[in-house]
Structure formats: C-alpha cells, structure tokens
N, C-alpha and C positions, 0 to 999 in steps of 0.2 A: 672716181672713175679710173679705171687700171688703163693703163698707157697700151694700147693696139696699134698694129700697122697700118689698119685700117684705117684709124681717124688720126691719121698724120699728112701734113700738108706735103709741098714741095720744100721745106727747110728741115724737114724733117721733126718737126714739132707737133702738135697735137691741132688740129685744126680749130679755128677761128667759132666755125659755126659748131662744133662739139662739144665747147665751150660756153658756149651761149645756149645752146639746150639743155647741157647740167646746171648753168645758172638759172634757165625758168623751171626746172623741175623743182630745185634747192628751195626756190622763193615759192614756188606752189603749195609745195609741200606743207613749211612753214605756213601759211596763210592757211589751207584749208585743215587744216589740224585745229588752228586756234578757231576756224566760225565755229560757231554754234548750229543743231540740227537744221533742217529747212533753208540753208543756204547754200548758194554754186559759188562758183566765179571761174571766169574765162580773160583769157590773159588780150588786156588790148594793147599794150604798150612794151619795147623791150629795150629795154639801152645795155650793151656792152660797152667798157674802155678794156683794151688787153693791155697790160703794162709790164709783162715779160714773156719769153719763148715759155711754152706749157712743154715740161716733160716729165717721165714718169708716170705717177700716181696722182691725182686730181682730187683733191678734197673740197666739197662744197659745204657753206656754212650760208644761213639763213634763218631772220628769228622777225616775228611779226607779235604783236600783240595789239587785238582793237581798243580805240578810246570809243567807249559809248558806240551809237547803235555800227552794225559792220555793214551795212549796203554805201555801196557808194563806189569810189574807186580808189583803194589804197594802192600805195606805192610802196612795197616790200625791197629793201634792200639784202643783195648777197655776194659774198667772197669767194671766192676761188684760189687755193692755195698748194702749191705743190710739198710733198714731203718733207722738204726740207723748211717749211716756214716762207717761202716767196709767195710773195702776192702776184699772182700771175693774171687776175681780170675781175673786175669789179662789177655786178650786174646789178640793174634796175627794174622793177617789174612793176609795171603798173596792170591791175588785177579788178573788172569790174564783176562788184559781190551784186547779188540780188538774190531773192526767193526761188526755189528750186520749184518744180513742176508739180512735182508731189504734195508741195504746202498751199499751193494756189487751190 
C-alpha cells in the first residue's frame, strides 16, 4: 500500500483502520487462492495488534494452506511491514468457507 495523505491519521502515520483493511484483503486473498472451485468465504472475525507508527510503503504478506476438507472457519494469519523491514501490525482473520451458490 503506498503511503497517501489521505490514510494518514492525526500523528501523521498511516491510519489504524487502513491498516487493518490491507490486512483482511492480504489474508483473503491468500485463503481464497488456495480453496478449491465451489467454495466462498466471508470474513467473520478480525484482530489487529499495531506494534509501530506505519509510514511509507505498506507491504502485506499472508499465506494459508488447508489441512483436509476447507469448510469451516479458518484463522489466516498476516503481517504488515514497512520498507524498511518493521513490523508495523500483525493481523488475524478468521474466514467462514462454505459451498458457493453455484455448487448448491
């Protein structure tokens, strides 16, 4: 995510919640790349921790792989890390998979 004026707080950092929508895209992504056809999921869970000022450039990283069958509700973990190598927020996603409309 490229650092904008826009999603910058009053400290002049990258805001909180812009942050946390790059982290459920990151874990989305990740998770729906690895189901298999005939499956969705919709995000019911979300935990951010920030554990530095975000500035700059915003790299998100997240990797899922299913054990045995994917319905259910996994929890996708992802990082958030600025240019330089900071770990600027760590996100949680929990991700309920089921059958898509089209397979029913």
């Amino acid at each position: 995510m490229n650092d904008r004026r826009r999603i910058h707080n009053h400290l002049n950092s990258i805001h909180a919640i812009a942050l946390a929508n790059l982290g459920e895209f990151a874990t989305g992504l990740a998770l729906l790349t690895a189901l298999p056809a005939g499956r969705r999921a919709i995000l019911v869970e979300l935990r951010v921790q920030y554990l530095h000022k975000a500035r700059g450039r915003i790299i998100a990283e997240a990797a899922w792989q299913p054990d045995g069958e994917p319905d259910g509700e996994p929890v996708v973990q992802g990082r958030l890390h600025d240019e330089d190598g900071h770990h600027v927020a760590t996100v949680e996603a929990t991700w309920k998979v089921g059958a898509s409309n089209e397979s029913r």
